[in-house]
C-alpha positions as CSV (number, residue, x, y, z in Angstrom):
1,X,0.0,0.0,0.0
2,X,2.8,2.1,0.9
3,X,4.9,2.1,-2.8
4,X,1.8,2.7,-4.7
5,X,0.4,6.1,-2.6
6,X,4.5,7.0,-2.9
7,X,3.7,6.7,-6.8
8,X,0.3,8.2,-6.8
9,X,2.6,11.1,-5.5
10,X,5.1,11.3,-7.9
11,X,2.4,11.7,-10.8
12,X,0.4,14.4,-9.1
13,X,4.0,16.0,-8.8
14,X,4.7,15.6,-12.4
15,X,1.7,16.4,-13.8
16,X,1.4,19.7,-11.0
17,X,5.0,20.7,-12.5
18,X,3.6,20.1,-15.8
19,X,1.1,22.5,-16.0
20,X,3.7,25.1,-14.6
21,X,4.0,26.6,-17.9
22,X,4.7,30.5,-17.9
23,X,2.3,32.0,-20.7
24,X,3.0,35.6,-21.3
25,X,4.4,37.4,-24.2
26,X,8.4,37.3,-25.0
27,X,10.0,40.7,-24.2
28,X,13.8,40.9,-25.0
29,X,16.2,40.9,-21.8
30,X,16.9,44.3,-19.8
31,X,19.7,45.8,-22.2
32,X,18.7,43.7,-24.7
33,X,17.0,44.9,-27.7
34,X,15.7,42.6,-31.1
35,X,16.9,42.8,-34.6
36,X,17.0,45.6,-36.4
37,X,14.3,46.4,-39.4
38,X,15.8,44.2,-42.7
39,X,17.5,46.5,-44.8
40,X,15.3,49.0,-47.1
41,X,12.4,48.0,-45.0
42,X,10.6,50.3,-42.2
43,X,8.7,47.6,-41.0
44,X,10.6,45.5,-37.4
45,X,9.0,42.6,-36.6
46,X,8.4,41.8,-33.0
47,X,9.2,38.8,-30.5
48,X,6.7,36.3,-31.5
49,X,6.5,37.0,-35.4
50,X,10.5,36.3,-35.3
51,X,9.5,32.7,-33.7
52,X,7.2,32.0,-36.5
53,X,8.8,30.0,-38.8
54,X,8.7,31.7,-42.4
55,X,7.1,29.5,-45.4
56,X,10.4,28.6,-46.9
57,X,11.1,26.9,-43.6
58,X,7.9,25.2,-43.2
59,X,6.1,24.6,-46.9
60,X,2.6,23.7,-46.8
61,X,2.2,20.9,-49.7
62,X,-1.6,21.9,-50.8
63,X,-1.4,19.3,-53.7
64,X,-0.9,15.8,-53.2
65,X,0.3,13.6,-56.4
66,X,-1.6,10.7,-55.3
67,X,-4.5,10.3,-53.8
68,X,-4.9,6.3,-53.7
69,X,-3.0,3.6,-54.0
70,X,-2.6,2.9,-58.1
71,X,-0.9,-0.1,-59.8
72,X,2.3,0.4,-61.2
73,X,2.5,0.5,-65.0
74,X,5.5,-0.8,-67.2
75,X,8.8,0.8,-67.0
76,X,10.6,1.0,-70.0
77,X,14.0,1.9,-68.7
78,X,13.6,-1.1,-65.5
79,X,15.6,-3.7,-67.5
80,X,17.6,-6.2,-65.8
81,X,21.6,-5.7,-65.2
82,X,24.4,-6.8,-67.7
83,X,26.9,-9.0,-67.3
């Protein structure tokens, strides 16, 4: 009885550390500042757009070749080895 309310513990630890998660929004460090605007641009993005990863990163594929499985059809150029 003892080793299993010692466990029960231990996983109402974990999952109480778990939830501990700080949730407020990214500020740079006290005499720290973020990038500067890109070149020729005005525009500076902040903290949490610099975290998003940019499409070239991450593509989305919107167009999938296939669909279902299909049979395979001849290969002309699968021939077999020389010797």
């Amino acid at each position: 009885m003892r080793h299993g309310s010692r466990t029960a513990l231990v996983i109402v630890v974990a999952l109480a550390l778990a939830g501990c998660g700080n949730r407020r929004p990214l500020k740079p460090l006290t005499g720290h500042e973020l990038p500067r605007a890109p070149y020729g641009s005005g525009y500076r993005p902040n903290a949490d757009q610099l975290l998003k990863p940019q499409v070239e990163a991450k593509p989305e594929r919107n167009v999938d070749v296939r669909v279902r499985s299909e049979e395979r059809g001849d290969d002309p150029f699968d021939l077999p080895p020389e010797n």
